[in-house]
C-alpha positions, -999 to 999 in steps of 0.1 A, spaced: -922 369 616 -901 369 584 -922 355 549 -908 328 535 -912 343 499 -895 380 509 -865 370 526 -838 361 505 -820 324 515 -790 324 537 -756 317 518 -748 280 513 -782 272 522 -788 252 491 -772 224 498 -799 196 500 -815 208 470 -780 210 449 -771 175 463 -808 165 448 -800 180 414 -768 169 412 -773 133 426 -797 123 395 -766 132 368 -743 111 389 -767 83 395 -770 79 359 -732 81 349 -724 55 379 -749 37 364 -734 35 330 -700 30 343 -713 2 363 -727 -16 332 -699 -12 312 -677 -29 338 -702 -53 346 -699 -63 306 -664 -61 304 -660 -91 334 -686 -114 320 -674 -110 290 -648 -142 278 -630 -148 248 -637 -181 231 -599 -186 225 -566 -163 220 -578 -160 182 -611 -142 197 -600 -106 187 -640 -95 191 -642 -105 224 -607 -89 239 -620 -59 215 -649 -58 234 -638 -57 267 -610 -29 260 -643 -7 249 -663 -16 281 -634 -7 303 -626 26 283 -662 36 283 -666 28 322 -635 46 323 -645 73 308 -680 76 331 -661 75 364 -638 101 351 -667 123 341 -684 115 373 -657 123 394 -652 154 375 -686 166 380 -684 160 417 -649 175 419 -647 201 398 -675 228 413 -667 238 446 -701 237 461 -712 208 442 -677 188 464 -692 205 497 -731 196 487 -724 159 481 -699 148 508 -669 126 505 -691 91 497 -701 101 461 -667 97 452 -659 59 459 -678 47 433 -664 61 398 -628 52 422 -640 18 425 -655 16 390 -623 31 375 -599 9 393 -620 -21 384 -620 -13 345 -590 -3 348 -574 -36 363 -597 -58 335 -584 -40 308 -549 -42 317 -553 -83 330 -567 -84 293 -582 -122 290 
């Protein structure tokens, strides 16, 4: 019988572990891309003279930009890390982006 300590792991057996490591990183940047899109739709200028408010909500979408893009980059990027973490982990910086995207181009 083999020891678990002496034999050496077989090839692309890391794969729940990576998805572990990596899924705390990407939690936390869909996180922050969620927030900043969450801000950037409640947030309503008082009137067309309002230059804070529309100021605002071009910085939330850009940063929750920003976060999806890094996001999908780290899930994208590193082959294994694309085969560890499966096709879901990219809907929602997609979503995110598309979302911040669409509220900073609708403006107001």
């Amino acid at each position: 019988m083999p020891d678990q300590f002496t034999t050496a792991p077989e090839p692309g057996d890391d794969s729940g572990c990576l998805r572990r490591v990596m899924a705390v990183p990407l939690v936390i940047l869909y996180a922050i891309a969620a927030f900043c899109c969450y801000t950037a739709l409640i947030t309503r200028p008082s009137g067309s003279w309002d230059q804070d408010a529309y100021g605002a909500i071009a910085l939330m979408c850009f940063l929750a930009i920003a976060a999806s893009a890094l996001g999908l980059l780290l899930t994208l990027a590193p082959p294994t890390v694309r085969r560890a973490m499966g096709p879901w982990w990219l809907a929602p910086p997609l979503v995110l982006g598309a979302v911040a995207a669409t509220r900073w181009v609708l403006g107001g």
